[in-house]
C-alpha positions as CSV (number, residue, x, y, z in Angstrom):
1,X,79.7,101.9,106.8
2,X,76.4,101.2,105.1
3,X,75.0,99.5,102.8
4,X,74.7,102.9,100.2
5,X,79.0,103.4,101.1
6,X,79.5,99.4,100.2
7,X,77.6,100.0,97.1
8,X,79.4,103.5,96.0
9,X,83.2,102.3,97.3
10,X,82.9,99.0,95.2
11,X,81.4,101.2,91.9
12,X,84.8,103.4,92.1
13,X,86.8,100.7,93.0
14,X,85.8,98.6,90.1
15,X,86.0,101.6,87.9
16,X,89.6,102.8,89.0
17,X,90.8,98.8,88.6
18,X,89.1,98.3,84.8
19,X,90.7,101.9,83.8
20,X,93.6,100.3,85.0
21,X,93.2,96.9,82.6
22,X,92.6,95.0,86.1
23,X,89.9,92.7,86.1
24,X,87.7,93.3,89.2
25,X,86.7,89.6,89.6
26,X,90.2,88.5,89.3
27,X,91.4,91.3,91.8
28,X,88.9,90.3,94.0
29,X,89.8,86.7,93.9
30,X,93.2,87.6,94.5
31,X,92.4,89.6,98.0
32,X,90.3,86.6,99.6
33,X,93.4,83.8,98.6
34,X,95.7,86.3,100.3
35,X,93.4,86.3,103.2
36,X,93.3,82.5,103.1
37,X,97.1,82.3,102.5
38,X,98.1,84.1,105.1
39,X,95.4,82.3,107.6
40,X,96.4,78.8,107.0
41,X,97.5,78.1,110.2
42,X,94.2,79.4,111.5
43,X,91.9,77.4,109.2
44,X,93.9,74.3,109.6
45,X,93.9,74.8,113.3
46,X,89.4,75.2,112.8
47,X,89.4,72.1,110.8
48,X,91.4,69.8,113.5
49,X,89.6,71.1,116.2
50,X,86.0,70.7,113.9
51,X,87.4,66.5,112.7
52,X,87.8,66.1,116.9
53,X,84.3,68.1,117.9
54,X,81.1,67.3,116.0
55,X,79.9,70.3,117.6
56,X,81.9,72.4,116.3
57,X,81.7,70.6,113.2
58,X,78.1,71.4,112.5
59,X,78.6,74.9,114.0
60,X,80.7,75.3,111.9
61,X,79.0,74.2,109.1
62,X,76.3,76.4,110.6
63,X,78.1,79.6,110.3
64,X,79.7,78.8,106.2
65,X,76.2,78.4,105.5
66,X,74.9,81.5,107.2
67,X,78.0,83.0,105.1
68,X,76.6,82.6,101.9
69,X,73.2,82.7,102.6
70,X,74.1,86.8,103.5
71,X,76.2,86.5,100.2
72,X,73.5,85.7,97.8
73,X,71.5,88.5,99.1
74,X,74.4,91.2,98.1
C-alpha cells in the first residue's frame, strides 16, 4: 500500500458510505472507538506501567506526539 492506494481506497470508501446516507466522519469515528473498546485492557495496562515509569511516560508521550505530527501531514 501507497500513499496513491490510501488516497483512491478512502475516495470510494467515502463515496460508497455517503450513497449509503453514512456519514464518513461519523463512520470513521465509530472504527477507532471500536478499536479503543476492544483494547482497553491494553491501554489501561500502557497507562499503569507509564504512572510507575517516567520513562516510559515521556516515551510515550514521545510516540502520541510523533502520532499526530504524521496525522496533520495526511
Amino acid at each position: 500500500m501507497n500513499k496513491s492506494d490510501l488516497s483512491r481506497t478512502r475516495k470510494l470508501a467515502t463515496t460508497v458510505l455517503k450513497l449509503k446516507g453514512t456519514d464518513p466522519d461519523q463512520w470513521l469515528y465509530d472504527q477507532y472507538q471500536a478499536v479503543i473498546d476492544e483494547n482497553t485492557d491494553i491501554i489501561v495496562k500502557a497507562l499503569g506501567q507509564a504512572a510507575k515509569n517516567p520513562l516510559a511516560a515521556n516515551a510515550l508521550n514521545n510516540a502520541n506526539a510523533s502520532v499526530e505530527r504524521s496525522q496533520q501531514h495526511e
